[in-house]
N, C-alpha and C positions, 0 to 999 in steps of 0.2 A: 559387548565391548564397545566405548565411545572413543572417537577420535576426538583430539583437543586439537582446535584451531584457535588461536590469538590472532585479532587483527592490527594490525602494527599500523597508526596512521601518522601524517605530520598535521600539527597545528595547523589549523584553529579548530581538527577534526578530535572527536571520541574515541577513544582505545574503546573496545569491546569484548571480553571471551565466550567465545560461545562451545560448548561442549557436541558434536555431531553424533549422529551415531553412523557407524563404519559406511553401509551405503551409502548414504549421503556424502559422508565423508569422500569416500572413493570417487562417487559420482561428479563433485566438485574437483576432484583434484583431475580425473580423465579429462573433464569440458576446459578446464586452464590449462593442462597440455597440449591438448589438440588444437586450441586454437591462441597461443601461446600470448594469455591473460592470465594475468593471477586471480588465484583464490578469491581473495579482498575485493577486487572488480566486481563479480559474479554474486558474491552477496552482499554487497551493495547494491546491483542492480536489484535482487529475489528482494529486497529486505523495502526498498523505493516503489516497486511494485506493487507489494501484499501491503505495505501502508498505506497506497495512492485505495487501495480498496478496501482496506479496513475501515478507513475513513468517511469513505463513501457510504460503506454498509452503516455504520455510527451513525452519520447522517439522516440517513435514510429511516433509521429506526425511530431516532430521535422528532423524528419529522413526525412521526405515524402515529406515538405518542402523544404529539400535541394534538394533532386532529383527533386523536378520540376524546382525548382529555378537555376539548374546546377549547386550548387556547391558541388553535390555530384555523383557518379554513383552504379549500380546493378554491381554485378561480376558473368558469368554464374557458376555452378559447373564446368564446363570442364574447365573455367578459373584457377578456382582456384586451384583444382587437378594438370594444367600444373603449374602453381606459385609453388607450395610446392612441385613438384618433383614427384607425387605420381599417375603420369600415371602410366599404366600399361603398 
C-alpha cells in the first residue's frame, strides 16, 4: 500500500504529487512531528539534496566522456600553477 502525499505550495512555486510508499510515508510524517516541520519542508530539503548530487554525478559522467571521447583533456597541477603564474 502507497501513501499519497500532495504538496501544496504558494506561487511562484510548483505543486507536486508524489505517491510514497507506507515507510517512507510514516517515516516522513514521525521526522515533521518530532520536530514540528512539515512534510513539504523535509522533501524539499531530501529532493535539494539528491539534486545538488544527481547533478554532480551527471557532471562528472558527462566530464569522463569527453575525455575518452577526446574532446576534452586533464591539466597536471604543475600545469596549471605555470598557466596562472603561481610558480615559485
Amino acid at each position: 500500500m502507497h501513501a499519497f502525499l500532495a504538496l501544496h505550495v504558494v506561487s511562484p512555486m510548483s505543486q507536486l504529487a508524489v505517491r510514497l510508499p507506507d515507510d517512507l510515508s510514516e517515516r516522513l510524517e514521525n521526522l515533521a512531528a518530532k520536530t514540528h516541520r512539515s512534510k513539504a519542508f523535509y522533501v524539499k530539503e531530501a529532493l535539494r539534496s539528491a539534486l545538488d548530487d544527481l547533478e554532480d554525478i551527471y557532471l562528472a559522467d558527462a566530464r569522463m566522456e569527453d575525455l575518452k571521447a577526446g574532446r576534452s583533456r586533464t591539466h597536471s597541477l604543475d600545469e596549471v600553477a605555470r598557466d596562472l603564474g603561481l610558480e615559485d
